[in-house]
N, C-alpha and C positions, 0 to 999 in steps of 0.2 A: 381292103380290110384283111383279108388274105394274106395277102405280100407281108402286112407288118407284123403277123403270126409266127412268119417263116424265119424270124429271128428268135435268138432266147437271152434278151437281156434283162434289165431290171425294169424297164419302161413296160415291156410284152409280160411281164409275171406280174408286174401292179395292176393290168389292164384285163388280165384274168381273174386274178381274186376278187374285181370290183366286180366285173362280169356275174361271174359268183355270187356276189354280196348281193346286189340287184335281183339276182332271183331266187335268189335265198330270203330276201323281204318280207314278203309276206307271213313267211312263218312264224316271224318274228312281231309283229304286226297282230296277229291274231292269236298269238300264243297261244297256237295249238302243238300238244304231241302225237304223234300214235306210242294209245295206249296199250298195252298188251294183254292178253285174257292169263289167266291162270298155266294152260298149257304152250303159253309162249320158251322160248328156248332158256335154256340154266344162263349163259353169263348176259343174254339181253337183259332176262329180267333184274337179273342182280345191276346192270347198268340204274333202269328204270326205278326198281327199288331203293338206291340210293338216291337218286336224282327229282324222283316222283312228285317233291312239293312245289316244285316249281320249273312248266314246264319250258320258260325260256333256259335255263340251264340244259335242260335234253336237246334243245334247238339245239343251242349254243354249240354242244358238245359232238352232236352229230354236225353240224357244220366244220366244225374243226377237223373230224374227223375224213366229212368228204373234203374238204381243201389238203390232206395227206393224200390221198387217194389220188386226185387232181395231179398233183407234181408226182407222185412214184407211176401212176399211169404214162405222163408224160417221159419221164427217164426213162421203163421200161421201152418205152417203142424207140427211144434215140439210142439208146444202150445194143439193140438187137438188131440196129440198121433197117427198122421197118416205115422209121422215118428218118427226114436229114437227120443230122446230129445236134445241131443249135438250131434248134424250130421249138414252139410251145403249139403244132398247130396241133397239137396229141391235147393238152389242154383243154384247148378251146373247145374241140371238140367233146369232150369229154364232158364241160359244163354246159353245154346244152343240148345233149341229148339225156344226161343224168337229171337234168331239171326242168324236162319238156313234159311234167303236170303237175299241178300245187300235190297231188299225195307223195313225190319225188323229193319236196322240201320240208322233213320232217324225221324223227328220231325212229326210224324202222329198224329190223332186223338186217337186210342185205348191207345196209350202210357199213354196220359197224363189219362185216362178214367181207366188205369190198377189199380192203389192204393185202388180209391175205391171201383172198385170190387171187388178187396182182399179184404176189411175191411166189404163188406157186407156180404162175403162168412163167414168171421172167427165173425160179428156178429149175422147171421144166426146159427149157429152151435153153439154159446152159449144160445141162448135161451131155448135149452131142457133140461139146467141145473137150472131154475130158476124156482120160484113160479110166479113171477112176472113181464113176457115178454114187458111189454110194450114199455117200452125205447128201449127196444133192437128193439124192431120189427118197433116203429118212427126211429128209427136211419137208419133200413136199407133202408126204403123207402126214407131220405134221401141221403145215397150214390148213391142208384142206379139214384134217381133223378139227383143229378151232373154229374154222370157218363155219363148221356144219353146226359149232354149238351156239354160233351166231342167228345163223340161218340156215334150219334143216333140209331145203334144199339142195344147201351143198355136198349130203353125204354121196350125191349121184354124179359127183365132180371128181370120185375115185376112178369111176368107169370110163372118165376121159381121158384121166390120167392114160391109164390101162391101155386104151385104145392109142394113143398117141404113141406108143411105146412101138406099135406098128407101121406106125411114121416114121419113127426114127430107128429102124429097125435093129430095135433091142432084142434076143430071143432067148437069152438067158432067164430063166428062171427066178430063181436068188434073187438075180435084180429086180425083176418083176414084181416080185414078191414085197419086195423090201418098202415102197411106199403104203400099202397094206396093213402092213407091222405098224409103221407110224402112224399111222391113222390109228388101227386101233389100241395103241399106248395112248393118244390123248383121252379116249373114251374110256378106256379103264382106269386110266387116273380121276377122269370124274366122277363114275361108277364108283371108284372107293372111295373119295370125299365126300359123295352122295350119303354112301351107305354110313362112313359114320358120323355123318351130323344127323340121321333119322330123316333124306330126304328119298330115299331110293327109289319110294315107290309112288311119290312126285316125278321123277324123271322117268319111270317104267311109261308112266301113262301119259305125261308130254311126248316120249315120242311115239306111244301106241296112237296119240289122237295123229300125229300129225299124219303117220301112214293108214289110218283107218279113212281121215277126211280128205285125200288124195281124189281129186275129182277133177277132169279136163272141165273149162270152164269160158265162155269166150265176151262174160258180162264186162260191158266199157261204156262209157259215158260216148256220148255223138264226137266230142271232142278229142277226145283218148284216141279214138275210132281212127280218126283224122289223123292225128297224132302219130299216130303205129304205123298208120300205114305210108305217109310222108317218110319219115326215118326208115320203114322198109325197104321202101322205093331207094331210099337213098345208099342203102345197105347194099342191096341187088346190086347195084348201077358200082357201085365201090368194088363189090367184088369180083363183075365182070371186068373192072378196068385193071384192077390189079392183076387179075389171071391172064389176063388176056394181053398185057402191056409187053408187044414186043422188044421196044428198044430199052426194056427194063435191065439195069447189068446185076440186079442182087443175083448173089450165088445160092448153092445147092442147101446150102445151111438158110438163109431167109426163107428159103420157098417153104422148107421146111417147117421152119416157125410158122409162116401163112396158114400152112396146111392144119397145123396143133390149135391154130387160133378159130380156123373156119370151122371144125371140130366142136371147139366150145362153143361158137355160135350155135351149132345146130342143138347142141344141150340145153343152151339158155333159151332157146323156144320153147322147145317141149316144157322146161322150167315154166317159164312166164305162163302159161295154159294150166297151171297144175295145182298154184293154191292162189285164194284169196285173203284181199286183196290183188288183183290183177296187178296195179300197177307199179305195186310194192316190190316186184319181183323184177328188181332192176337189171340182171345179168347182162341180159340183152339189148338194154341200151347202152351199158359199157362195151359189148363187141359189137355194136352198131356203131358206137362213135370211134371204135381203133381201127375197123376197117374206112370208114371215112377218112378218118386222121391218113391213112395210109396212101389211100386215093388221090386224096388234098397234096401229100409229099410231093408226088409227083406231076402235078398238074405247071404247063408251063403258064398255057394262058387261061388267068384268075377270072376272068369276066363272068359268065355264066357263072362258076362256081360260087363267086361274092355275092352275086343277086340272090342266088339257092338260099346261102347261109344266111345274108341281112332278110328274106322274107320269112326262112324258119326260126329266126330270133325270134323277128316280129311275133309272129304267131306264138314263141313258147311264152312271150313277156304279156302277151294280150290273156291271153290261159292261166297265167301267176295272179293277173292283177286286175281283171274283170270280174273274177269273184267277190273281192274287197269290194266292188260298188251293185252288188247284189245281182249282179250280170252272169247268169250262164248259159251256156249253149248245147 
């Protein structure tokens, strides 16, 4: 199964979107959305609000949505050498850990929030190739700015930036500074369009609730439970193999990127603990499934790893569609 990942033709990209499609099902099936409360984020709502009478269009649209994510995930890891170059196993990976529990397949905030954290991640990681970071480093302040109006979690995705900047040891100032600035250019730009349509003091108190209801949290269905800790496990085990992989040849710029990557990871934990819905707070399965992706690049011999991957299908496909017959666990 593995092996025919390890290409990227048109055969390996139809066999991911069905992938997709399959466990994306149910949502469709049950046309359900998540709805959003009043203090949900300015351009979610405005997604939902236009969308709201019918909530297979919000499926739909956040489907589409993660099938962009899907392939730009996938590019970014072949683009930065963190997997082969013609592999979709970034892919594969990616849709099944993004949709290992029915609340995964549905019109949430991170979804729409996920693209441009991939584009901050894979414009982060270019700037240690350049003389001339600047644009790169405006730009990611503003992704991460839109992102946070997605999903206010991401406003805590500046401080990895920040941090990463000691990775790649930036110590200039100026520069420092400058993804900061873009970030907050996107928010004052919505602060004025706020203010004058008379929503201002809608968006004061969206995001007063969201940092007032800020509470660690560790509520998970037995399954979820299961779930987490499977893909943990699997995390762990990715990241010792990666770190640890002697006859590895990437150079001093991949390690690097690793390093920016296992960074967000430890953010997207503390994330996933911090608002509810629990398992809404996808972050963390997206750097669960790129350090696996990672893992998987280099693996010679598939055996063990095929059985892993065709029993945690199993189990996210039994989790998607055992609900539908009134079955949970």
């Amino acid at each position: 199964m593995l092996n025919f990942f390890k290409n990227s033709y048109i055969s390996q990209q139809i066999a991911v979107v069905v992938i997709a499609l399959v466990l994306w099902m149910p949502a469709f099936i049950v046309k359900s959305a998540f709805v959003p409360s009043e203090f949900q984020t300015p351009l979610y709502n405005i997604i939902v609000t236009i969308f709201d009478f019918s909530p297979f269009l919000l499926n739909a649209l956040a489907f589409l949505v993660y099938l962009l994510s899907i392939f730009l995930f996938n590019s970014i890891l072949s683009a930065n050498r963190l997997v082969s170059k013609y592999s979709t196993t970034g892919a594969l990976s990616f849709v099944v850990m993004m949709c290992c529990s029915p609340e995964l397949h549905s019109c949430y905030p991170f979804i729409f929030a996920c693209p441009f954290i991939l584009m901050a991640m894979h414009t982060l990681f270019l700037i240690y190739q350049t003389d001339a970071p600047e644009n790169y480093m405006m730009n990611i302040g503003y992704f991460i700015g839109i992102a946070s109006l997605f999903y206010y979690p991401s406003v805590f995705l500046i401080i990895w930036v920040l941090l990463s900047f000691l990775i790649f040891k930036f110590k200039d100032l100026r520069l420092i500074l400058i993804p900061i600035v873009g970030f907050m250019i996107i928010n004052a730009l919505l602060i004025g369009i706020s203010f004058m349509f008379g929503k201002y003091n809608m968006l004061i108190d969206s995001y007063s609730n969201f940092f007032r209801n800020i509470s660690f949290s560790v509520e998970l269905t037995s399954v979820n439970k299961i779930l987490l800790a499977v893909s943990g496990i699997l995390f762990l085990v990715s990241v010792l193999k990666v770190v640890g992989n002697p006859g590895s040849d990437k150079g001093t710029n991949v390690r690097k990127r690793v390093g920016v990557s296992f960074l967000l990871a430890v953010f997207a934990v503390i994330i996933f603990f911090m608002q509810k819905p629990l398992m809404n707070n996808a972050l963390i399965f997206m750097m669960f499934a790129m350090f696996y992706a990672i893992a998987l690049s280099d693996i010679r011999k598939s055996k063990i790893a095929n059985v892993i991957m065709v029993v945690f299908l199993i189990l996210v496909i039994a989790n998607q569609y055992l609900p539908l017959f009134g079955i949970t666990i």
